[in-house]
C-alpha positions, 0 to 999 in steps of 0.5 A: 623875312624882310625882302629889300632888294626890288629884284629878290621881291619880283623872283618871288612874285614870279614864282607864286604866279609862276610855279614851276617856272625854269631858273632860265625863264625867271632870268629873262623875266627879271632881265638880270645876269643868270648869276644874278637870277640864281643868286636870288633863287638860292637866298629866297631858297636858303631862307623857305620862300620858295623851293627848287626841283631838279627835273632833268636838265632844268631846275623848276622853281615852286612857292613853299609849300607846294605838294610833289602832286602839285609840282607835276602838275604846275611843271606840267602846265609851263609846257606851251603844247600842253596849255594849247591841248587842254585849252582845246579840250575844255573849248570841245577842240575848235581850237586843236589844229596839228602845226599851230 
């Protein structure tokens, strides 16, 4: 598919470097309306560019093609305390701090 709209080609750029990005964040990232944000996120899902994943309250968006072990994997990673835990653990923990 031919991406025309300059919002619709950024949602799907956000999402591949991204995945599992919450709908809510990509709205902030793009700096558009939530209708907006969702209106893109559906048409890029209508149309196979990216796929959606309803994980409790928040709706996870993944590039096409990502596995279900994948997508735990990336929705795991968008958690800030989790980046911070493994960031430690591969630095030999200097950097784990309880309250940072």
């Amino acid at each position: 598919m031919n991406l025309q709209n300059p919002n619709r080609e950024r949602a799907k750029m956000i999402v591949s470097l991204s995945p599992g990005i919450h709908l809510r964040r990509l709205q902030k990232l793009l700096g558009t309306s939530f209708s907006t944000a969702r209106y893109h996120v559906e048409s890029l899902r209508r149309d196979g560019e990216i796929v959606c994943s309803k994980e409790g309250r928040y709706q996870r968006l993944y590039p096409a093609g990502t596995t279900d072990g994948s997508k735990a994997a990336y929705a795991a990673l968008q958690s800030k305390t989790a980046r911070k835990i493994l960031s430690a653990l591969a630095h030999d923990q200097r950097d784990l701090k309880n309250g940072d």
